[in-house]
Every structure is written in C-alpha cells, then in structure tokens.
C-alpha positions in Angstrom: 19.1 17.7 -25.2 18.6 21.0 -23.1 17.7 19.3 -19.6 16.5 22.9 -18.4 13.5 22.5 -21.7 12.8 19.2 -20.8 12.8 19.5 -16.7 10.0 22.0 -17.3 7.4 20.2 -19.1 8.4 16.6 -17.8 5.8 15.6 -15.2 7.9 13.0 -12.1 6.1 10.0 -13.4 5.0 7.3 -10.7 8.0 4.9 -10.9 9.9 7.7 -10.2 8.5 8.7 -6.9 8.3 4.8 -6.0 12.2 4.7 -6.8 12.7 7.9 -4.7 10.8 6.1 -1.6 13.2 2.8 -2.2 16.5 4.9 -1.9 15.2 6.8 1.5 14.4 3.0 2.7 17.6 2.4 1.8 19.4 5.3 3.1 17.0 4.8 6.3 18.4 1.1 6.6 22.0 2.2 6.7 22.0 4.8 9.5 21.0 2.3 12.1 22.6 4.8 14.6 20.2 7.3 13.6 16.8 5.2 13.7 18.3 4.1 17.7 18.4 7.4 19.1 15.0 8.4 17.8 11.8 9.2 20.4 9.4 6.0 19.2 7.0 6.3 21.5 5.6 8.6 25.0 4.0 6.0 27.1 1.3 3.8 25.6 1.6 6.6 22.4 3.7 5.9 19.4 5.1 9.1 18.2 6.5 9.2 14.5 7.5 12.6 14.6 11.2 11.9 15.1 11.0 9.0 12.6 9.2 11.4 9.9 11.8 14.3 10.0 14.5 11.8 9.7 12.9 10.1 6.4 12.5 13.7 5.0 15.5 14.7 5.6 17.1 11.5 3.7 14.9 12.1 0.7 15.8 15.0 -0.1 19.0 13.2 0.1 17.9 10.5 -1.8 16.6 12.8 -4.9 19.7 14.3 -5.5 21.0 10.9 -6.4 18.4 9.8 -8.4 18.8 13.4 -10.3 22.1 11.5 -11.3 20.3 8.8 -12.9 17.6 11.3 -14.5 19.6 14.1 -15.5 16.3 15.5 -17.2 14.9 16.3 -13.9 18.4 17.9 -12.7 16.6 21.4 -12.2 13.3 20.4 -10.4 14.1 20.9 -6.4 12.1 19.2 -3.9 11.1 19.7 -0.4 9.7 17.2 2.2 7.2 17.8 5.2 6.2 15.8 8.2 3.9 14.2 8.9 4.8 10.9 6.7 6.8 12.1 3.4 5.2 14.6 1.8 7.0 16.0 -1.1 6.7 19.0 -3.3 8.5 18.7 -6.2 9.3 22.3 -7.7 10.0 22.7 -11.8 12.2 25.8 -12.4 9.7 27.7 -14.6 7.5 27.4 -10.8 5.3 24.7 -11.6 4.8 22.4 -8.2 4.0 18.8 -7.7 2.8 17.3 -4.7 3.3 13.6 -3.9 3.7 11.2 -0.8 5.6 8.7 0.6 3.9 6.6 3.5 5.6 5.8 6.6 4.6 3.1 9.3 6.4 1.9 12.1 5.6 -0.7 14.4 7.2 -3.8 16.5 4.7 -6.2 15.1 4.6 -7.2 11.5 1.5 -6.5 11.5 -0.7 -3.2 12.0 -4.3 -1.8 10.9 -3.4 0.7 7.7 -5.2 3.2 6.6 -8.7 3.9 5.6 -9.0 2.4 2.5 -12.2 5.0 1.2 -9.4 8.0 0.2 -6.4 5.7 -0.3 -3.5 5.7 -3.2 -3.0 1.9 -2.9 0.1 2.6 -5.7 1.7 5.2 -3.8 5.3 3.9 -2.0 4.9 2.6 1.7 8.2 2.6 4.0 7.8 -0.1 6.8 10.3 0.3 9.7 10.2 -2.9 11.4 11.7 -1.8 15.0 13.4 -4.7 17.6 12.2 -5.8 20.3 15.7 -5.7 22.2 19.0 -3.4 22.0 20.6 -5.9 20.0 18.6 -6.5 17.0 18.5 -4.2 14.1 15.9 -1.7 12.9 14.2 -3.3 9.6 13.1 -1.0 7.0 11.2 -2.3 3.8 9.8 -0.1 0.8 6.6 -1.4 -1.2 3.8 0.0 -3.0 1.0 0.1 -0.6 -1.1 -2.7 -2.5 2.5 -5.2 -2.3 1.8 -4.7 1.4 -2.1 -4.7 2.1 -4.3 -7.5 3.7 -3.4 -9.8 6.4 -5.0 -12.8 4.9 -7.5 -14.3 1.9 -10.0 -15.0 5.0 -10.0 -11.4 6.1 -13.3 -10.6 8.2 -15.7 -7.6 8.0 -14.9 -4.8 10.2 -17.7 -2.8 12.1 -16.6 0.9 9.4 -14.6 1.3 6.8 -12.0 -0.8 6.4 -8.6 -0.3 7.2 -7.0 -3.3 6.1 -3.6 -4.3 7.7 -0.1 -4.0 6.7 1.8 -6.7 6.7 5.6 -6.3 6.6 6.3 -9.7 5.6 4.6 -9.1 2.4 7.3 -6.5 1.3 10.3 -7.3 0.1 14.0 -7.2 1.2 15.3 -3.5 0.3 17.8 -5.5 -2.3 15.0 -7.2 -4.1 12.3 -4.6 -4.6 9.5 -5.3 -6.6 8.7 -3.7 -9.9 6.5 -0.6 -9.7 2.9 -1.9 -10.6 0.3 0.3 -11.5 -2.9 -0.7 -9.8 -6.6 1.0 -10.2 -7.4 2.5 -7.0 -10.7 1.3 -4.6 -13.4 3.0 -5.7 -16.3 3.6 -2.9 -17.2 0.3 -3.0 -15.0 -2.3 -4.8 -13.1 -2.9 -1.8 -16.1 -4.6 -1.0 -15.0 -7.5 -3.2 -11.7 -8.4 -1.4 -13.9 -9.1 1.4 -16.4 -11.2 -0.2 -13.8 -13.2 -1.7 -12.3 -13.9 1.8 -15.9 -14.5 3.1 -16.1 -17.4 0.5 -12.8 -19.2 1.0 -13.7 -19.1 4.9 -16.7 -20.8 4.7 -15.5 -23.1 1.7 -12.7 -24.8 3.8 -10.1 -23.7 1.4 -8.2 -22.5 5.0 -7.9 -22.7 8.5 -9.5 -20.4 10.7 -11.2 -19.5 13.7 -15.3 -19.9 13.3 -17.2 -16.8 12.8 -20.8 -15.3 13.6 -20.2 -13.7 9.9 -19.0 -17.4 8.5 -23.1 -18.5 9.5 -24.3 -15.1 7.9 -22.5 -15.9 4.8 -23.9 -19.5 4.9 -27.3 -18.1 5.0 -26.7 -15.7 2.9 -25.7 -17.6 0.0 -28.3 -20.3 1.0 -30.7 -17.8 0.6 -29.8 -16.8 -3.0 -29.3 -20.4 -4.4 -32.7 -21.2 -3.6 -34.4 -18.2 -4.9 -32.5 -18.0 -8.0 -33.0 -21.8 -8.4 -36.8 -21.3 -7.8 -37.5 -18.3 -9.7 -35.0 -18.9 -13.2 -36.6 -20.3 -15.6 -34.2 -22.7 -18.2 -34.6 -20.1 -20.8 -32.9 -17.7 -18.5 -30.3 -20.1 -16.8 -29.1 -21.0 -20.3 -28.9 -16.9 -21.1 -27.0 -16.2 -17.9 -24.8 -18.7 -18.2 -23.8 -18.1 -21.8 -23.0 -14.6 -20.0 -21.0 -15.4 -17.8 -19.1 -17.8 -19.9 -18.7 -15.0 -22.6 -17.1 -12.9 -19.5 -14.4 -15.7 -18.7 -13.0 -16.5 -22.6 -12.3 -12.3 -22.3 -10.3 -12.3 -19.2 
C-alpha cells in the first residue's frame, strides 16, 4: 500500500477526530501536575487560556500516536490553536482540514453549553471536572457533545436560544468511552422538540419538579388544542388522521 497515495486522498473521518479528542483527555488526565499549576480563573472570570494551550499542545501529542494505529494518515501533520482545540490537519500534496475539539471546564458538573443554533452536537467535548480542594484530583472526561447535553427530560424554556447544559456526569469514565455515534445536527428549529418533550413529561407527573408559570401555559395550551380539534374533526377525518399516524409508528 503506498501510505504517501493514500494519505493524500483519505479525508480524517469523524471517529477519527473523536478518537484523537479521547487520547488528549487521556493524556490531559495523566499530567495532573500540569492541570494544578494552570491560571483557572482572574477573580470572578474563568480563564481557559492556560487550559487550552495545554490541550493543544497534548494533541498534537496525541496524533502522532494515533498515526501509529493509522499508518495511512502517517504524512498528514496537524497543528492546534486556542481558543478550545482547533485543528488543521495538513495532507502532504497541501490540502487542509479544519476540525474542533471542545473544551469546558468548570467545578460544578453542570454548566450552560453552547448555543445550540450553529452547533456540531457530534463533534468531541473534553470536560475537566476541577476540585474543589488541593487534595482532590483534576477529572477529565471526553464525549461527543450530544453524550453530554441536557440537564434533564423536564428541561424549561429559556428566554433566547437555547444553550442547553452540560452535564459531566453524562460522560463516561476516560476507560469506558462510548462509541462514536453519528447524530443529525439541530436544524433552526428541531431543537424545539427536546423542549416540548420535556414540557410534556413536566406537566404529565412522569417526574418531580419545581412548579412552573410555563407548566400552566402548557396546560392551557394543550387544553386549548384538544378542544378545538375535538370540536372542529369531523369522524371522517379522525379516522384519516389516525390511520396516519398509526402508518408513521409500524415504520419507525
């Protein structure tokens, strides 16, 4: 096989790029040294400048062992820029990729993510978890950003677009990484449906939560729908919608 040939025309496919962001994690998670002597934050601020060059530096790191494992892709270089990871992969015959790897950081195991309108909900996420005291470790986890999004299934509506939250607990240990999964991205508006979904189970009992102004708008809401369709369908047209929607289910 002439690697040189191949390394040319071989675009870095998506598993790839997810398998480069688990072996930064990983290389991230044993320099413990390194993540303590890094600037996190400048008063109320949290910087992740400090954190960012350190990631960079350790996947470039990272891709010349995975170049092992790929041989094919043993002549395409890549560089790394702050801030998160963002990678240009360079092909010998001077063809360039561009790809990223998210980075977060927080204390809580929670935080808001980002705007969901122009997001790659496949691309890899790298979570560093930081302690609360000198004597616990720094945590770092590696996901695809959809393994990590949502707090809950009784999320409420936020006042813009949303920017739902990441949840570190929802990623997995950096020795039992999920598969990479290949999800469609939100288009403009079918994020829209997560949160109608969560609307539903909150004001169908299926879980606790705090009461809501948006819980009674829902209420109304579907109230108000019920009773029109119910008033204004005729049989004829029940029995066609429902044969629809039946037709939809026996194809999913």
């Amino acid at each position: 096989m002439n690697f040189n040939t191949m390394s040319d025309i071989l675009d870095i496919p998506d598993f790839i790029v997810y398998e480069l962001g688990i072996e930064t994690a990983r290389l991230l998670n044993e320099n413990q040294n390194k993540l303590s002597l890094i600037t996190w934050s400048d008063g109320e601020a949290n910087i992740d400048t400090e954190y960012s060059k350190l990631a960079c530096e350790y996947c470039e790191i990272a891709w010349n062992k995975l170049q092992q494992k790929y041989p094919e892709y043993c002549n395409v270089k890549i560089t790394c820029v702050i801030p998160d990871i963002n990678i240009t992969f360079l092909y010998s015959n001077g063809k360039t990729l561009v790809r990223k790897i998210e980075l977060k950081s927080s204390k809580s195991k929670k935080m808001p993510g980002s705007t969901i309108n122009n997001l790659d909900i496949n691309q890899p996420l790298i979570y560093c978890l930081r302690p609360s005291n000198d004597f616990e470790p720094f945590k770092i986890r590696c996901s695809q950003y959809h393994s990590a999004m949502g707090d809950s299934n009784i999320d409420l509506f936020q006042d813009r677009t949303p920017r739902p939250a990441i949840n570190f607990e929802k990623m997995k240990d950096i020795n039992d990484i999920l598969p990479f999964q290949k999800k469609d991205n939100y288009g403009k508006y079918s994020w829209v449906e997560h949160y109608a979904n969560c609307s539903l189970n909150r004001i169908n009992g299926l879980y606790s939560c705090h009461n809501s102004w948006q819980d009674v708008m829902i209420k109304i809401i579907k109230k108000k729908v019920l009773d029109e369709y119910i008033t204004n369908t005729s049989i004829e047209e029940f029995c066609v919608d429902k044969n629809l929607l039946n037709s939809k289910r026996s194809k999913l």
